[in-house]
DRENLO-609803 format. One line per 10 residues: number of its first residue (from 1); their letters; for each residue x, y, z of C-alpha. Coordinates in steps of 0.25 Angstrom, whole numbers, plus 5000, padded with zeros to 4 digits. Each point is the difference from the previous one (the first is absolute). Layout:
N
NUM) a) X:Y:Z | ...
This chain:
668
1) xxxxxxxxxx) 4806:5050:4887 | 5016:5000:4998 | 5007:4992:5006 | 5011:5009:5009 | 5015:4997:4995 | 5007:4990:5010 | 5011:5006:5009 | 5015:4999:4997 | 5007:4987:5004 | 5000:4997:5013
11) xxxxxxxxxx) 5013:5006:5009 | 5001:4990:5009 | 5003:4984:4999 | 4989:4989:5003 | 5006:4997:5011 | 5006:5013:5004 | 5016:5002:5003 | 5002:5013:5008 | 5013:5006:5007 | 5011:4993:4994
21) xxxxxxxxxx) 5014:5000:5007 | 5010:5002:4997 | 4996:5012:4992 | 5004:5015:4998 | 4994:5012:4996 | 4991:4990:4990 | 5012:4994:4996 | 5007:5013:4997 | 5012:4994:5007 | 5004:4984:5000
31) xxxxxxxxxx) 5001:4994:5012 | 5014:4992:5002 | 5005:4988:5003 | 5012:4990:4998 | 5005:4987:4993 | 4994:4989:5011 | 4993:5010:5009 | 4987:4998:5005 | 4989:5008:4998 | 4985:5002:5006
41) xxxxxxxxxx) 4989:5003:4991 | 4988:5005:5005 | 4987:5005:4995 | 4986:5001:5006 | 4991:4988:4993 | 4985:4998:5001 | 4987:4999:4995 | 4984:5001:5000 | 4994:4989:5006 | 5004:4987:5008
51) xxxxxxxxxx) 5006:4991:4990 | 5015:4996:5002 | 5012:5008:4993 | 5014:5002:5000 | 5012:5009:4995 | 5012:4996:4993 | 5013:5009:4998 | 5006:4997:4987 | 5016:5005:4998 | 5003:5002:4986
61) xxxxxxxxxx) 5015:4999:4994 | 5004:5013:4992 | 4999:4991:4988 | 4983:5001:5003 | 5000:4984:5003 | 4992:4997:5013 | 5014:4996:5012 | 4991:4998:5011 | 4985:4998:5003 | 4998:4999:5016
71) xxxxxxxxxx) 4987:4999:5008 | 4997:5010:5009 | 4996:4999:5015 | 4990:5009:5007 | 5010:5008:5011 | 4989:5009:5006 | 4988:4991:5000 | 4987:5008:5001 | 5009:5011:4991 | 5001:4992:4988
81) xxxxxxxxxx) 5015:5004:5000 | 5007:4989:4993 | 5016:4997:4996 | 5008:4991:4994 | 5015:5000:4998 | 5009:4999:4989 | 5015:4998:4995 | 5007:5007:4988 | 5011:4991:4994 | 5007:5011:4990
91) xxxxxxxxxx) 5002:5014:4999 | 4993:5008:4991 | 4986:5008:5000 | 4989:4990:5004 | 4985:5003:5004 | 4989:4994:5009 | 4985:5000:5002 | 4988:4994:5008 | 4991:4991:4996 | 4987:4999:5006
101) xxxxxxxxxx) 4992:4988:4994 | 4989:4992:5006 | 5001:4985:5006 | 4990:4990:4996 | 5006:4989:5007 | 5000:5010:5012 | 4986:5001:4999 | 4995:4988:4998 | 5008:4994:5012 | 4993:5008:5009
111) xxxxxxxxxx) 4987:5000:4995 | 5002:4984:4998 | 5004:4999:5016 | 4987:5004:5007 | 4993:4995:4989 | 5004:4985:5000 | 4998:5001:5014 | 4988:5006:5001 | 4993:4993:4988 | 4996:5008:4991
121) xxxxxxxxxx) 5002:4999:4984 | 5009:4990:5003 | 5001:4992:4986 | 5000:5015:4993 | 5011:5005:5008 | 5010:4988:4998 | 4997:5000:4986 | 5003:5014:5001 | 5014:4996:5006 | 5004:4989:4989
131) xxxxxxxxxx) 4999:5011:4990 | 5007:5008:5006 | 5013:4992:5004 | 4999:4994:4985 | 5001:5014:4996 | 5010:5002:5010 | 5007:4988:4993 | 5000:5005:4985 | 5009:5011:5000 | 5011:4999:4993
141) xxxxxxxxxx) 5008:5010:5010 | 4998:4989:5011 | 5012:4990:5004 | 4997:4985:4994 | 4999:4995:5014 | 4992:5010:5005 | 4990:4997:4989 | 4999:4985:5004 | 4999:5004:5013 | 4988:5010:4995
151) xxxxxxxxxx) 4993:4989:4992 | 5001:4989:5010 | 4993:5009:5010 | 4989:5006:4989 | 4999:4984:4998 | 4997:4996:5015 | 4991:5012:5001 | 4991:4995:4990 | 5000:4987:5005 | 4984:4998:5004
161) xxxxxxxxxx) 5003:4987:5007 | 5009:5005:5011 | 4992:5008:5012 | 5001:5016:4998 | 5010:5003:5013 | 5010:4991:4990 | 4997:5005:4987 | 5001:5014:5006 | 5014:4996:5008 | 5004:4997:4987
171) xxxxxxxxxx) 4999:5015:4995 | 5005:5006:5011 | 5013:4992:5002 | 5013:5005:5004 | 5005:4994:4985 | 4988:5010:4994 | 5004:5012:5010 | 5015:4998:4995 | 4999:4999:4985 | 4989:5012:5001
181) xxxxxxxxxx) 5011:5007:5007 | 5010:5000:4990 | 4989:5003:4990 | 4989:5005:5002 | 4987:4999:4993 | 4999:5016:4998 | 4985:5005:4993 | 4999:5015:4997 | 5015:5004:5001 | 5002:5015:5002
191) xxxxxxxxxx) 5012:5004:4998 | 5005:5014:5007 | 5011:5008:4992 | 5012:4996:4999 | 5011:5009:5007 | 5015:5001:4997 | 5010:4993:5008 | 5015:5004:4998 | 5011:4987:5006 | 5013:5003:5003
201) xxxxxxxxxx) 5012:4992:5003 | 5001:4994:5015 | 5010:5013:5003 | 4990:5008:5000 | 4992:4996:5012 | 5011:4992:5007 | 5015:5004:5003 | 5009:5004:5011 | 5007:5013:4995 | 5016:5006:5007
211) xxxxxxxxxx) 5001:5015:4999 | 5013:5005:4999 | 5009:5012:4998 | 5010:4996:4990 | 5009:5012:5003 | 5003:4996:5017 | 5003:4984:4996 | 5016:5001:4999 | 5000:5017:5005 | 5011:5004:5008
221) xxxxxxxxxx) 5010:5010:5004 | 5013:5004:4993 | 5012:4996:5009 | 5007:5010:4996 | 4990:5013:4997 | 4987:4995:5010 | 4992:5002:4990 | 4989:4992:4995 | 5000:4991:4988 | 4987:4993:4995
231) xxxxxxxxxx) 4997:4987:4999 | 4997:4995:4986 | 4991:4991:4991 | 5011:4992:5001 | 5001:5001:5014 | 4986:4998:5004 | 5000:4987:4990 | 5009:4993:5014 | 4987:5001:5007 | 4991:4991:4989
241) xxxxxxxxxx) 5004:4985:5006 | 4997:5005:5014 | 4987:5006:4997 | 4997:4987:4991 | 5002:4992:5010 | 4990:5005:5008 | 4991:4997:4991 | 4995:5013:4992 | 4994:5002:4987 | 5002:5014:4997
251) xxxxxxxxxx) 5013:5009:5003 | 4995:5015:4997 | 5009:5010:5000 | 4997:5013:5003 | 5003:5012:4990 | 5015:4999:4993 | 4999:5012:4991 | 5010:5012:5001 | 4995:5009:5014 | 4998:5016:5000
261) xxxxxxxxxx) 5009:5008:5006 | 4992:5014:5002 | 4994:5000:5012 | 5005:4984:5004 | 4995:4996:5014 | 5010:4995:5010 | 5000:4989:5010 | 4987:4999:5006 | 4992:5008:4992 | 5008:5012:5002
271) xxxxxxxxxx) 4998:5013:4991 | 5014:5001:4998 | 5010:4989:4996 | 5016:4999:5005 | 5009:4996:4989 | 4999:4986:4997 | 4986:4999:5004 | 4995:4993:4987 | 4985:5005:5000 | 4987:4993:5000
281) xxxxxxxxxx) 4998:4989:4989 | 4987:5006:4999 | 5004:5014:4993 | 5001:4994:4988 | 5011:5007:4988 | 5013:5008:4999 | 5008:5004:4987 | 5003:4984:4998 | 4987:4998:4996 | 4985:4996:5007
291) xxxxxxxxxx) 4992:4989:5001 | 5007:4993:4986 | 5014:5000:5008 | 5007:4995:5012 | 5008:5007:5008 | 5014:4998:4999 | 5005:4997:5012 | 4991:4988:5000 | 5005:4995:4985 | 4995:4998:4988
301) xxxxxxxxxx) 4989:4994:4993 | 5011:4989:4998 | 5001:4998:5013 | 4985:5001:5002 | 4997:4989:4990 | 5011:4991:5008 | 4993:5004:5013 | 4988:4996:4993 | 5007:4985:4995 | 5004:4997:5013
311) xxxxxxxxxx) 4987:5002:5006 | 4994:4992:4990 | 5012:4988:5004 | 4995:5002:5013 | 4984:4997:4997 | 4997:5015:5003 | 4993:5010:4991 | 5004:5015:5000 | 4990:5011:5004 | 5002:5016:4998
321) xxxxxxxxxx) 4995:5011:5007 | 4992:5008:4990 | 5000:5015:5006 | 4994:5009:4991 | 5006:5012:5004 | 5013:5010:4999 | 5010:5005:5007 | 5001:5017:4996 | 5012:4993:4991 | 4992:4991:4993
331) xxxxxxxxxx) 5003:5000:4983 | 4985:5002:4999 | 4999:5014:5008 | 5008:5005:4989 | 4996:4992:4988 | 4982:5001:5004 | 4998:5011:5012 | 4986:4999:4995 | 4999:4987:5006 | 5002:5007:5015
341) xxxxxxxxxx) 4991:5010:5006 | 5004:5014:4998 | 4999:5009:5014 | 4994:5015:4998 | 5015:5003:5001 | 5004:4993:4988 | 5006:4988:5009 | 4997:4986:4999 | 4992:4994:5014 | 5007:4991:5007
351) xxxxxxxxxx) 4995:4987:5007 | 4992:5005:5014 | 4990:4996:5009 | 5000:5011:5009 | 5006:5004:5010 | 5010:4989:4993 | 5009:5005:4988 | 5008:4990:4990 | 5009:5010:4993 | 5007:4989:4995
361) xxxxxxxxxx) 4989:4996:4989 | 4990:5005:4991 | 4988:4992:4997 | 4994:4999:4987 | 4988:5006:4995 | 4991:4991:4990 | 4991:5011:4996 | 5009:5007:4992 | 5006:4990:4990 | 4994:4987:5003
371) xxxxxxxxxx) 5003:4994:4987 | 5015:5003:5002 | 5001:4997:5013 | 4994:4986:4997 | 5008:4997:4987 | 5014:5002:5008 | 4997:4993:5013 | 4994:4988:4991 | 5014:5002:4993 | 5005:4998:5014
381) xxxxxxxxxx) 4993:4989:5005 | 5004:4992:4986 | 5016:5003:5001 | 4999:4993:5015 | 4992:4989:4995 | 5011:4998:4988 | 5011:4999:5011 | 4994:4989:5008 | 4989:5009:5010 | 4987:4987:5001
391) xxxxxxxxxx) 4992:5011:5013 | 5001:5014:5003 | 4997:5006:5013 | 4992:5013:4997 | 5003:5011:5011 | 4986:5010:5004 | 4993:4995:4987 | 4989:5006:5009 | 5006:5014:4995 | 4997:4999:4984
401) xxxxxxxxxx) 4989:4997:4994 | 4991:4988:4998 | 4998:5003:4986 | 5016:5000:4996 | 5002:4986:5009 | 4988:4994:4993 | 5006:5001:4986 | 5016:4998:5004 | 4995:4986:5007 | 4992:4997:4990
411) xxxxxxxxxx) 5010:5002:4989 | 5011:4994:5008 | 4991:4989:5003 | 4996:4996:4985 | 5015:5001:4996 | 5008:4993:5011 | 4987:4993:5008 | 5012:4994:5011 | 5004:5013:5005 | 4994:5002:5013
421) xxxxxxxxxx) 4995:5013:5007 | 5001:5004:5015 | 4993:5012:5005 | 5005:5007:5011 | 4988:5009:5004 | 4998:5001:5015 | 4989:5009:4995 | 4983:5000:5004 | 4994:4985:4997 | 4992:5006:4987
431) xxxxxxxxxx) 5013:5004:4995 | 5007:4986:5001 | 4990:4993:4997 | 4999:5006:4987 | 5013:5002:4996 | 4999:4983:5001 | 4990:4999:4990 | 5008:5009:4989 | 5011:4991:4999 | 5009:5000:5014
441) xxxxxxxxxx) 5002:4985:5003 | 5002:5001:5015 | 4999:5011:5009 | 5008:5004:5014 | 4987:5001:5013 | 4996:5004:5012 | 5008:4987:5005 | 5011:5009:5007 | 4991:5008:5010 | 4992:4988:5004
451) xxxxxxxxxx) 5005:4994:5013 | 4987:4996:5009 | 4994:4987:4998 | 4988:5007:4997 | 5008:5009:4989 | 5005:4987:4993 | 4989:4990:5001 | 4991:5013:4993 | 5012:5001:4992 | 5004:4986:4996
461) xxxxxxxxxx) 4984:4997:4997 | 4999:5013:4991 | 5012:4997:4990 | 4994:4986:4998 | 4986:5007:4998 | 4993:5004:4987 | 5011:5011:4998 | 5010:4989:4997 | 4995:4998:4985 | 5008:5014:4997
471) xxxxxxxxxx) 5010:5004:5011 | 5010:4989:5004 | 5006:5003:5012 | 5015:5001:5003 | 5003:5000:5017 | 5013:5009:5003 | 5003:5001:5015 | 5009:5013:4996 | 5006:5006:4988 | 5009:5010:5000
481) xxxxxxxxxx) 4991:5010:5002 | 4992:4992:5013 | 5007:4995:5012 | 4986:4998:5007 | 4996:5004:5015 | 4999:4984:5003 | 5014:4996:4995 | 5006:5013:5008 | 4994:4995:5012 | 5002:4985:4997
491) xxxxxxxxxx) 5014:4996:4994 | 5003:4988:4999 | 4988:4994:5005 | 4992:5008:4992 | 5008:4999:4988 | 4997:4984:5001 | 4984:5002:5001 | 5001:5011:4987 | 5006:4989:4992 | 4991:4988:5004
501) xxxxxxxxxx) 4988:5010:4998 | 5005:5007:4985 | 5007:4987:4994 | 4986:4992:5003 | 4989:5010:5002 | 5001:5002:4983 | 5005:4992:4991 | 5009:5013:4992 | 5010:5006:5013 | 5012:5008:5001
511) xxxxxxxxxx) 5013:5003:5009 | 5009:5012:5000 | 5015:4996:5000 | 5004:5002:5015 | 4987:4993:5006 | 5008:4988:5003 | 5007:5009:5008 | 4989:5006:5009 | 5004:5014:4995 | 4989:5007:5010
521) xxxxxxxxxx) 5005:5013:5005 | 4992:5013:4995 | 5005:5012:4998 | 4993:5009:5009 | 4986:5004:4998 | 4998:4993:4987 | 4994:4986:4996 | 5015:4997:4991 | 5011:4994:5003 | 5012:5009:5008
531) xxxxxxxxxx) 5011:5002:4989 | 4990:4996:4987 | 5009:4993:4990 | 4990:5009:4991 | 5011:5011:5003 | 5015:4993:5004 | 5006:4988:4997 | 4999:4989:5008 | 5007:4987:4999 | 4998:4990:5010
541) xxxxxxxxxx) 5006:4987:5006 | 4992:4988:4997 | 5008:4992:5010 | 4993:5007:5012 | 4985:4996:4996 | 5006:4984:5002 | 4993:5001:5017 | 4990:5008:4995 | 4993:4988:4992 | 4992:5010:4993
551) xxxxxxxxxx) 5006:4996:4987 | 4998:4984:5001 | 4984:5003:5005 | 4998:5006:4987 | 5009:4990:4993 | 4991:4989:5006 | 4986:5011:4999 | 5003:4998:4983 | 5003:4986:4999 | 4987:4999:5006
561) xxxxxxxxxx) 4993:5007:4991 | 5008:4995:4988 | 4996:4985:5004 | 4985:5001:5005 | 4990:5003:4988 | 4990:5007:5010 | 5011:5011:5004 | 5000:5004:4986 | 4985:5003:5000 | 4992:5012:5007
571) xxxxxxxxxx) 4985:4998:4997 | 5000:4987:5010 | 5004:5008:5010 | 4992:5001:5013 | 5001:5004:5015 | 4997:4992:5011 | 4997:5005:5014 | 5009:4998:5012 | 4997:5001:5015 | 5015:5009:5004
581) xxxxxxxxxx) 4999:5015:4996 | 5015:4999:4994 | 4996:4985:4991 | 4996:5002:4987 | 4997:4989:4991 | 4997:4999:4986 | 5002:4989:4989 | 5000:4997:4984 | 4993:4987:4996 | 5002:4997:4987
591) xxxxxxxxxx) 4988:4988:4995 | 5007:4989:4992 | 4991:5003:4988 | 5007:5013:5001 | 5014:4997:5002 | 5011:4997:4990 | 5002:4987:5005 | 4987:4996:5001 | 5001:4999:5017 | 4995:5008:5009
601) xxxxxxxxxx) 5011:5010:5007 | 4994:5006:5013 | 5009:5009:5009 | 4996:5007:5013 | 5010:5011:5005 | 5000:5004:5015 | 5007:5014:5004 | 5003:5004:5014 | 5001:5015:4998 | 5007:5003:5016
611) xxxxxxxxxx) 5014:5000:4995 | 5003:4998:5014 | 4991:4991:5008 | 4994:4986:4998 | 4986:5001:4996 | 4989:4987:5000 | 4987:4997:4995 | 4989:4994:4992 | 5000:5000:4984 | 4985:4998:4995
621) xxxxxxxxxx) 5001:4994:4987 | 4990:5000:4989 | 5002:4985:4997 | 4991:5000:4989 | 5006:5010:4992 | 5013:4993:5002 | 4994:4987:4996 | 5002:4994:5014 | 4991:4992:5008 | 5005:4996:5014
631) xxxxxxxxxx) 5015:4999:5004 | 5011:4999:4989 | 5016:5002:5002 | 5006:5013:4997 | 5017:4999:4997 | 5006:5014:5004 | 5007:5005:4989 | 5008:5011:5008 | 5003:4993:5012 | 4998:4986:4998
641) xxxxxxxxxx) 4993:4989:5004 | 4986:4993:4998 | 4989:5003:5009 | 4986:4996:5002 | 4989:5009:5000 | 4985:5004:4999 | 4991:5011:4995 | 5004:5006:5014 | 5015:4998:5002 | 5008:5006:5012
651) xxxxxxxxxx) 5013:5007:4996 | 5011:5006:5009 | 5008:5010:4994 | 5015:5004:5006 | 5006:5010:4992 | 5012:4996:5005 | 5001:4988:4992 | 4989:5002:4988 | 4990:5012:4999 | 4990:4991:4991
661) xxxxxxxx) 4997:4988:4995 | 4999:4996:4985 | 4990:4987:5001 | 4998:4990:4987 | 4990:4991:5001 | 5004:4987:4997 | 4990:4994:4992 | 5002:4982:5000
């Protein structure tokens, strides 16, 4: 009789690795991380039988040498859902996987348990054990102390004069435990795939950015005609040591390139502009050029690389707006009208989302020359970059397609791996998720419409999820575009709580210039600010914020953040529950084999969101996940002082005098 031919290689490991995480589309897209960051690796491990195993995520360098090997811990018991968390050191394009291997010292030390105890095979079942630890013992991999330490156990083990409860002690020691710990006896190791992992710098995940209108900073009237002169690049360079010292990262300035005249909108959003109304930013081109120009009555590129030198003096990096659109005036109408969508009239469309008309811009269309289209914005995005530009905010990236952002990020990326990307897409969830995994390094969210507790602890809990291995999350409490129904109805107070809430609720947040001066007042009917900088120019006096206080909380808000290592994570992040409707807590403890420092950095942030009234209650505090076991001293970093507390501390609240606490843990 023939024999039948044997089936192909077997597609699954001895010891099976399934669902691996972080992992997209099969690995289609990388998932993200940054210098120092730490990440969780999890995987579904098990296998047939009841012998002992275990899983191991292995972290390996761009070079292809192993950087990290970490054991994995079982997080869902009954689930076989394991993780294990790792720490990138450089940028580049790394990779990960699982490996699921089986534990003979594991199996032995359970069998050997009830077996001593009960008597049976007794002499077999420590002989079994000397093998094993000397085994243990004789790889090369495994430290010289731990070796002794092995040896001298296989030793005592073997040992027939000693009763079995001691020579069995020996093999199950805490000094055994240990040194298998750090390096484990691992028997049919079954690796998973391994998946890409791209590293960026620390900016990418972590930074405080300042938006900024360039042309308001040093706008004013003519004495002698009322008219309005604009600020300038050199003007608005005034404003760099006051943003600085509040402690920002990032001044982005929103677009400085030549504004359309035909059709320009006038002060708030009117269809019609008066003279001297100097147009939206937005509507992008005019006969002094497009998105390769500046418009001239904010300077010259001279003037914008000494904008950008004296930011850098300053400890600030310099963000554009990237608007991908035109003003009817825009070179490109006249140079490529195939890139625009033709009308059955013969005229190009204009931006709309009915009933709501933008006259004042014409979108691009991608289908009809996307080759082109690419080549000159990449051409764009590289003269910036050769003037200083280190992150561009993208505005309704949501509006092209994926495919184009996919291969400019990606080619950007390869040639100038420190230029950051922030996507401004208050779009639908699959849409900003995947625009994070094409490239965009950090993402505007949902974070301005969430005001309940029940809104932010979902919320706080969901950015710190599995979605963080792609979208990094950038808390805004307004743009220019959003003044919010909460801050309307708030000021001040309200103001305050934003702050508290954006500046710590992510480690990547933003503040549009005039937040320090509670600017809250609508303009009827719409969810924006009543005379929008978008449309006018808007100086303001500095000196009247000085009551306010709003400027030194976020002064004080980023140098917290700059000095704890856990502020600048986001994957430890967790929320605690509190007994006061208006209290929401939630923390960031950062292990001390996962900080820089190699100590453990815990913070827990209480928010009283009544802007108005004093509010008390209980926080429940998940002591084990911060890696606390009964009281411990908190110092207040906000508002001062040391404090004792317990998993279940009492705070009171008065917004009066501080809307939230900002607790470090003081560890002895």
């Amino acid at each position: 009789m023939t024999a039948r031919p044997l089936a192909p290689a077997a597609r699954i490991g001895r010891i099976p690795v399934l669902d691996v995480y972080p992992v997209a589309e099969d690995g289609l897209f990388p998932a993200k991380a940054t210098v120092g960051e730490a990440i969780p690796v999890r995987a579904t491990v098990f296998r047939e039988g009841h012998d002992a195993f275990g899983a191991t995520a292995v972290l390996i360098r761009p070079d292809g040498t192993v950087h990290q090997r970490v054991r994995m811990v079982e997080v869902a018991p009954g689930l076989d859902r394991y993780e294990g968390w790792v720490v990138p050191d450089a940028r580049g394009t790394w990779h990960f996987r699982v490996e699921g291997w089986s534990d003979p010292y594991g199996t032995w030390a359970h069998d050997a348990r009830i077996k001593v105890h009960a008597g049976i095979d007794v002499a077999l079942v420590l002989t079994e054990g000397t093998r094993l630890l000397t085994r243990a013992a004789g790889r090369p991999e495994v430290p010289a102390e731990d070796a002794a330490a092995l040896r001298a156990a296989a030793a005592a083990v073997a040992d027939d004069r000693q009763a079995p409860e001691v020579r069995l002690a020996a093999g199950l020691s805490d000094e055994v435990v240990a040194a298998l710990a750090r390096t484990p006896l691992r028997d049919l190791v079954s690796p998973s795939r391994q998946y890409p992992l791209v590293v960026d710098r620390p900016l990418a995940l972590a930074g405080a950015w300042y938006e900024m209108f360039p042309r308001s900073h040093g706008a004013h009237r003519d004495r002698q005609t009322g008219t309005w002169v604009s600020g300038t690049l050199r003007s608005a360079a005034e404003e760099l040591p006051r943003i600085a010292a509040m402690g920002f990262d990032v001044v982005y300035l929103t677009p400085i390139h030549p504004i359309g005249t035909t059709f320009r909108k006038g002060r708030n959003n009117a269809l019609a502009a008066a003279p001297g109304d100097p147009g939206s930013p937005y509507a992008i081109g005019s006969p002094d050029g497009g998105h390769d120009a500046i418009e001239p009555s904010l300077g010259t590129f001279d003037d914008f690389d000494w904008f950008v030198a004296q930011a850098r003096a300053q400890g600030l990096e310099v963000a554009l707006d990237l608007a991908l659109q035109c003003s009817p005036d825009h070179p490109w109408v006249h140079e490529h009208p195939e890139w625009f969508s033709k009308r059955a009239d013969g005229s190009i469309a204009y931006a709309e989302n009915p009933p709501k008309k933008y006259q004042d811009i014409y979108p691009l269309n991608f289908d009809n020359d996307p080759e082109g289209i690419t080549a000159e914005i990449r051409r764009i995005v590289e003269l910036w970059i050769s003037h200083g530009v280190t992150a561009f905010r993208v505005d309704n990236p949501h509006t092209k397609p994926l495919p184009f952002w996919d291969r400019l990020l990606t080619d950007v990326r390869a040639a100038h791996p420190d230029v950051l990307f922030l996507s401004e897409a208050f779009t639908r969830p699959a849409m900003m998720l995947t625009l994070a995994k094409v490239g965009f390094h950090q993402s505007y969210t949902y974070f301005t419409w969430r005001n309940t507790k029940e809104e932010l602890e979902e919320y706080l809990a969901t950015v710190a999820g599995d979605q963080a291995a792609w979208l990094r999350p950038s808390f805004w409490p307004t743009t220019h575009d959003i003044l919010p129904a909460y801050l309307q109805a708030t000021g001040l107070g309200g103001f305050a709580v934003r702050a508290v809430l954006a500046a710590l609720g992510s480690p990547a947040w933003g503040m549009y210039s005039g937040y320090e001066l509670v600017e809250h007042v609508p303009r009827p009917g719409v969810e924006e600010q009543v005379d929008n900088e978008k449309y006018e120019y808007k100086p303001r006096d500095w000196s009247r914020g000085d009551h306010l206080g709003v400027a030194l909380l976020v002064g004080k808000l980023n140098e917290i953040r700059h000095a704890r290592p856990a502020a600048q994570q986001l994957r430890v992040q967790r929320v605690h529950p509190t007994t006061d409707p208006a209290l929401v807590c939630f923390s960031r403890h950062l292990p001390a084999e996962l900080s820089p420092d190699g100590e453990a950095d815990t913070l827990v942030v209480v928010v009283n969101l009544d802007p108005v009234h004093t509010r008390e209650g209980s926080v429940h505090l998940d002591a084990a996940a911060l890696g606390l076991d009964g009281s411990f001293e908190v110092e207040d970093l906000l508002g001062g002082g040391r404090f004792t507390w317990s998993p279940d501390a009492f705070v009171r609240l008065d917004p009066a005098l501080s809307c939230a606490h900002v607790m470090r843990v003081v560890r002895s």
